[in-house]
N, C-alpha and C positions, 0 to 999 in steps of 0.2 A: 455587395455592400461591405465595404469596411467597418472591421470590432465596431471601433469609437465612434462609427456612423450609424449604428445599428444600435450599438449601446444608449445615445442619445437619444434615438427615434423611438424607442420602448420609453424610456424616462418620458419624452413628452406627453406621450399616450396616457403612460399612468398620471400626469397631471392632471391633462384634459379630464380623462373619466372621473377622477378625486373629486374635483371640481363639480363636475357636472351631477354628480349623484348627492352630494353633499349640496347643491345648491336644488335638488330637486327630490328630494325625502319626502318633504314638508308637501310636494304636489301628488308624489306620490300616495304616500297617506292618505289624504283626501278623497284619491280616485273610488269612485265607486265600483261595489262587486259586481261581479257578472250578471246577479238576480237585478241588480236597479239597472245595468245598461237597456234603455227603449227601444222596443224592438217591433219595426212599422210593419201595419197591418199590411199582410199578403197582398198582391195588385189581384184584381179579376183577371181569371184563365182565358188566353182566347187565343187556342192554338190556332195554326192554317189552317183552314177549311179545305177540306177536297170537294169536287165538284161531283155531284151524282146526278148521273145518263143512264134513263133505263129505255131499252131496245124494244119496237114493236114487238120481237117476239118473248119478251119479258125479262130478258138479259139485263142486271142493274152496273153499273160501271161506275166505279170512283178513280177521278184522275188527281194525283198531288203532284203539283210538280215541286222540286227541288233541284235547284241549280247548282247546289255546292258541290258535286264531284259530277263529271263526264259519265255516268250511268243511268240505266234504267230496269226498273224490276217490276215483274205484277206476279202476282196472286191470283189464279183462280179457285173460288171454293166453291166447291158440290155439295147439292144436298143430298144427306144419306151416306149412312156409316156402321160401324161393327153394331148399333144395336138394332139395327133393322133385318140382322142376318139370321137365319135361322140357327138354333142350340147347336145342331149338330154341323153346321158350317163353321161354329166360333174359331177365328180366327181368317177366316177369308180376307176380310178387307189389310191385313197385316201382308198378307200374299200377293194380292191385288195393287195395293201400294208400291212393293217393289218391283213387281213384273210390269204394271204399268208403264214406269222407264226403264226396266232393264229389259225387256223383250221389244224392247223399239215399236217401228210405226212398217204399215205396206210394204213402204219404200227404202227405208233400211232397217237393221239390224241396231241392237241398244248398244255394240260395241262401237261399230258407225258413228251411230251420235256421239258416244264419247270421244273421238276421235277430231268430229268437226269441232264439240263446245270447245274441245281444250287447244286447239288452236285460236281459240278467238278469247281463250280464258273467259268461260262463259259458262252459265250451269242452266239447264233445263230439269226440275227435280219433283217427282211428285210422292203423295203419303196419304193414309189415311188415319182416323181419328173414329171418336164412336156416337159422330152424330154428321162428320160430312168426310170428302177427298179433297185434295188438294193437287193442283198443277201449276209449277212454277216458273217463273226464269229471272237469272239475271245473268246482263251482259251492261259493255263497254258502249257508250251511245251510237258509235262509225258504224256496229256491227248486230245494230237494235233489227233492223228488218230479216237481216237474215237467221236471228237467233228466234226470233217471232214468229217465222213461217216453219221453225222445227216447233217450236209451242202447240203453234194451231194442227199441225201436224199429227201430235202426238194426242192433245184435246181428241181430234177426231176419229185418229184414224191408228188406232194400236193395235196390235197384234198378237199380246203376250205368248210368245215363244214358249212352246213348252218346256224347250230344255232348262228357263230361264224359270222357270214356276217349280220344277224339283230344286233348284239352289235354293228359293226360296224358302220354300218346304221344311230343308233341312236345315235351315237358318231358325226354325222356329221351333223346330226340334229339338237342336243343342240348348236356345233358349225354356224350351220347358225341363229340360234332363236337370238344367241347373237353378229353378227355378227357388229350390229349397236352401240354396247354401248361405244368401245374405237374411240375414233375421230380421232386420227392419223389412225387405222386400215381403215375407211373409205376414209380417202384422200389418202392413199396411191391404195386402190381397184379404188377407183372413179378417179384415175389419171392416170393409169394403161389405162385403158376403156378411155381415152380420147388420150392418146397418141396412144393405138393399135387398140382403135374402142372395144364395148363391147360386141359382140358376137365374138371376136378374142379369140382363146386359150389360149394367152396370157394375155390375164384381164378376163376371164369369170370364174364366180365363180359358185359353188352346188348350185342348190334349193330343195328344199324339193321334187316336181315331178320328177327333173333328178336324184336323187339317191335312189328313192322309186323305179326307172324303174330300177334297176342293178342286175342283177338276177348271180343265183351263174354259168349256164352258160355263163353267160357272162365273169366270170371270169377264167373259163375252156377253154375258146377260145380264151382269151386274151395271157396265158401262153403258149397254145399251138401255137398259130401265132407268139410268140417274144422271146421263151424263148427257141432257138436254140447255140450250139457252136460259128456258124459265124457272132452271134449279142451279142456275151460274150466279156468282157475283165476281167481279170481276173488277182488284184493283191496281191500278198502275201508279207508282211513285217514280218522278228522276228529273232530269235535265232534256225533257221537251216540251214543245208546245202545246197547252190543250187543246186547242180547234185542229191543228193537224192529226194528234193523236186520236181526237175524234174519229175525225175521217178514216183515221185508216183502221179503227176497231170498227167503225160501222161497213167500213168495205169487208173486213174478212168474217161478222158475224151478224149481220144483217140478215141475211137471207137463211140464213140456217132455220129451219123451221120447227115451233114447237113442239114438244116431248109430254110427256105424263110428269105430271106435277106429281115432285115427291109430296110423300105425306108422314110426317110422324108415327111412331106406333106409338099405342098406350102401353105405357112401363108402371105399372105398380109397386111399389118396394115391399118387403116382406120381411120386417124387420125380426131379428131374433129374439127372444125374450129378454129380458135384463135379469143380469147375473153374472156371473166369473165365466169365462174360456181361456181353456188352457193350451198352448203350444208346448211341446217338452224337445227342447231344444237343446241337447245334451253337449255339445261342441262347444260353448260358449261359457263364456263369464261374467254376462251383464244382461237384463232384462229389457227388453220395449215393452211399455206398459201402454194402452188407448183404451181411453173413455170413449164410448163412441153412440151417435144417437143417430136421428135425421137433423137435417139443417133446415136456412129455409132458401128462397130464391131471390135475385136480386132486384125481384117486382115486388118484393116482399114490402111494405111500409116499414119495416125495422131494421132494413137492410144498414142503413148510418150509424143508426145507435147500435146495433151487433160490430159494425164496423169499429166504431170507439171500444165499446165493449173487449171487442178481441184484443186491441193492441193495449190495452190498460191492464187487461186478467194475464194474457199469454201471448203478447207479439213481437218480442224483443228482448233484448238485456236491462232495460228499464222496466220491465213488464211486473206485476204481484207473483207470480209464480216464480219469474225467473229471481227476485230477489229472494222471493222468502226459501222455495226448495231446494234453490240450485247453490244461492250464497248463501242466503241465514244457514241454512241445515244443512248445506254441503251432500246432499240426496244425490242429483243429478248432473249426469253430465248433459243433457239436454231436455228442457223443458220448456211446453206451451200449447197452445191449439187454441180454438174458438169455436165459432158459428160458423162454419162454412157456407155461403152460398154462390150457388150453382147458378148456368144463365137461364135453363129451360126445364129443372128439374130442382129438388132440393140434394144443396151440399151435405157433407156430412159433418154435422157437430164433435171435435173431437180436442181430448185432448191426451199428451203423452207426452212420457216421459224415459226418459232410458237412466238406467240405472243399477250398477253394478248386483252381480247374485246376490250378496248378503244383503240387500236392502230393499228386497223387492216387494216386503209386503207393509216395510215400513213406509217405500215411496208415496206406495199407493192411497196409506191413512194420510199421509200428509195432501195427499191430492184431493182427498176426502174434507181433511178440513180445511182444504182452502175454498173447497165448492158451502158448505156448510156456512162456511164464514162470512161468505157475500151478505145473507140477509143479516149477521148483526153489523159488518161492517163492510159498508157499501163503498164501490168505486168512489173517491173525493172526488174533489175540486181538483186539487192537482195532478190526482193521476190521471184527471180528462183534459185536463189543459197539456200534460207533457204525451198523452194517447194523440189529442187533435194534430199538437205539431208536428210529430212523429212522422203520420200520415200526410198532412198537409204539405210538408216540407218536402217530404219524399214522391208528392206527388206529382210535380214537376219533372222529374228524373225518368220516369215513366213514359212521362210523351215527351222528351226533349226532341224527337226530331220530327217530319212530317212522314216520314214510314210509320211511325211507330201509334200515330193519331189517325191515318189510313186504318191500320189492320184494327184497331179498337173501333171504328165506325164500322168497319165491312163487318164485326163482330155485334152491334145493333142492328145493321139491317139483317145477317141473318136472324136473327132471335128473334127482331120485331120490337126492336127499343126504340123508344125517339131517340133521333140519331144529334141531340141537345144534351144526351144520357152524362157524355162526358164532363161539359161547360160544367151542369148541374150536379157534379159530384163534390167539389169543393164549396156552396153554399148548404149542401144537404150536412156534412159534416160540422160545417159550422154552425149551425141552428142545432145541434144535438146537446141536449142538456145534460145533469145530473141524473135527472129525475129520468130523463130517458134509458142511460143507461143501468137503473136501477130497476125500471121496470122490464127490459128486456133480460135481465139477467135472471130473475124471479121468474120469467114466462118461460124461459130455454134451458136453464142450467138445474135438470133434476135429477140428481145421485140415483136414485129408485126407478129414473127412468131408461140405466144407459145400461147400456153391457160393455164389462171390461175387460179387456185381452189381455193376455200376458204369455211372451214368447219368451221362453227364457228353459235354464240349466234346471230345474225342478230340482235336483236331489242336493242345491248347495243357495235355496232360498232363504230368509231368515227364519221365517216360519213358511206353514203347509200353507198353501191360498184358499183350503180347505177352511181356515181358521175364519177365511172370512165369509164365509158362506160355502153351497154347494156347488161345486164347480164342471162342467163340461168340459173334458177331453175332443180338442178338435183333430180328427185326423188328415195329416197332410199330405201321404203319401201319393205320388204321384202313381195313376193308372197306366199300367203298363202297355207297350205299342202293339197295334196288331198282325198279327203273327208273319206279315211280310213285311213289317218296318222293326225285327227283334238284330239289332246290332249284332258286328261281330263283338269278339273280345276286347275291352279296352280301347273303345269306339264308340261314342253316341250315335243316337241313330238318325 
């Protein structure tokens, strides 16, 4: 473009806009804030339904299909998991998990199957957890049967290699040798074991002796005791037909005959007394501080109003905690927690905050009177109206797709929710009042009732945590290996 061609096409510009803003102030003005823009009430939730097919021999199956990419994936989950395992086996199912597929099936070896999946860019993947297993796949739809007959394969018929269960082993090894280096990873283990008691399956961690004792029979009678039809669920998401996919889950698990029905064990928790615990965590420069109780369960009647509750005291950058400790007082680089709950047990109530050495005993009083505070000044109006939308808005994002409304249903039927749980999550929220979460917070959030951790530099605190009461020295040293797993030099073992 030429000067004087360019020169002028600017001049007109700045006419136009002169013009336009100058004749448009006066609408501008007018415009209303943000706070008066209307803003239409949420539609009713009604993700895709999956179809549930449970199998003469007790087998439950959800099929969703989704047409938008050429794939297909399912989920099988088992019942039974690390807390069913005996003290001194802690850690099997962590072992279990990977030898599963890394020790392949009969017929071949797990480097075999690696071999076929990644020619078909395809994953067969299984893991465990500490209430069930899991066996997975997904693949490309061209190459769904032949990726499903290594599934069914590996479902039945594994072989955990023993070579494949010492890699293991030492995988969990290196993870305990380093289990003390991140400082969050220790307050979160050590507050665990203070809310459920530390030999509870719920906080009890591998040592070197309990996964040195995990022998490859033990994982041959692990699968054989859990890994039955009537302790399967079984879900499939992708771009196929239901009535086909039917058929051809009831041809390959039909006839498989039922097993011994898992059964839950009874877990008691043993909570710690309340009062101060101390981590002396000498490497460091900033404190993780956790208030921590029991929680409750998501059968709990209070579950919605804890819900609101959480995200109005401590869920967010809008949250009371996070303005008043972290902005107003500049305390925190991270603060918040709530009422946890759990789907078959109680969560744990917690909250924390991190916060550099010199202000660790200051964070604390402030955490103190933010808990103190509630009953003279109780969660508003506002801050439940900006907690609901919070959640409400976010809630959508959660299930946007129909995998993600599958694995939250297979998560009701395991636990035994009405599998409506979800529909009914955005009306529960919204029927939760003031007064609701006034009274939940008055029934759960008791200073007197929690014990507080604190992981951090001791000798560069503001004050002694001494000051705040008597405090318990928790020792975290890790138990040494037994005398055939003691490393060379400058080698984990």
């Amino acid at each position: 473009m030429k000067r004087a061609h360019f020169s002028f096409f600017v001049l007109a510009l700045f006419i136009f806009f002169s013009g336009f803003f100058s004749g448009n102030v006066q609408l501008l003005a007018q415009a209303p804030t943000w706070q008066q823009i209307p803003i239409p009430k949420l539609p009713e939730f009604h993700p895709p339904q999956p179809r549930r097919i449970e199998l003469p021999n007790g087998m439950v199956v959800f099929l969703q299909e989704d047409h938008e990419l050429p794939t297909i994936d399912g989920t099988a989950r088992i019942r039974g998991g690390e807390r069913s395992v005996p003290a001194n086996k802690t850690g099997l199912i962590d072992v279990y998990g990977e030898v599963w597929r890394t020790g392949g099936t009969k017929t071949q070896t797990g480097d075999q199957l690696d071999d076929f999946l990644e020619q078909r860019a395809a994953k067969v993947e299984t893991g465990g957890g500490v209430d069930s297993t899991t066996v997975s796949w997904s693949c490309l739809k061209e190459d769904f049967n032949d990726v499903f007959r290594a599934f069914e394969d590996l479902l039945k018929n594994p072989e955990f290699r023993a070579d494949k269960i010492g890699i293991a082993q030492k995988g969990l090894y290196d993870a305990i040798s380093r289990r003390n280096d991140d400082p969050a990873q220790i307050a979160g283990r050590e507050a665990a074991k203070l809310v459920y008691g530390a030999n509870n399956p719920y906080a009890r961690v591998p040592e070197y002796s309990t996964v040195a004792a995990i022998t490859r029979q033990d994982l041959v009678e692990w699968h054989g005791k859990y890994v039955h039809p009537n302790n399967i669920i079984l879900g499939v998401v992708g771009d196929f037909d239901s009535a086909k996919m039917e058929a051809r889950l009831r041809e390959a698990f039909a006839s498989w005959p039922k097993g011994q029905a898992a059964t839950d064990p009874e877990i008691k928790p043993e909570p710690a007394k309340p009062g101060y615990y101390e981590v002396d965590k000498t490497d460091v420069n900033q404190s993780n501080i956790h208030m921590v109780a029991l929680g409750i369960t998501r059968r709990n009647p209070d579950y919605f109003a804890t819900s609101v509750f959480n995200e109005a005291f401590g869920g967010g950058f809008s949250s009371r905690l996070f303005g008043d400790i972290r902005t107003t007082k500049g305390l925190a680089y991270a603060v918040g927690g709530g009422v946890a709950a759990g789907w078959d047990h109680p969560g744990m109530l917690r909250l924390m905050v991190s916060t550099k050495s010199k202000t660790t005993i200051e964070s604390i009083q402030a955490l103190d009177e933010e808990i103190a505070d509630l009953a003279k000044r109780p969660i508003n109006d506002e801050e439940i109206k900006r907690a609901k939308d919070s959640i409400l808005n976010s809630f959508v994002f959660r299930f946007d797709s129909p995998a993600k409304v599958l694995q939250e249903k297979m998560a009701y039927e395991f636990y035994g929710y009405p599998l409506d749980f979800l529909e009914n999550f955005q009306k529960g929220i919204e029927k939760v009042t003031k007064e609701d979460v006034a009274r939940v917070a008055a029934k759960y959030i008791h200073l007197e009732q929690m014990a507080v951790l604190v992981v951090g530099n001791v000798s560069e605190f503001d004050k002694p945590l001494s000051s705040l009461g008597t405090v318990n020295k928790l020792d975290i040293a890790i138990p040494p290996p037994p005398p055939g797993l003691v490393p060379k030099q400058g080698e984990h073992p």
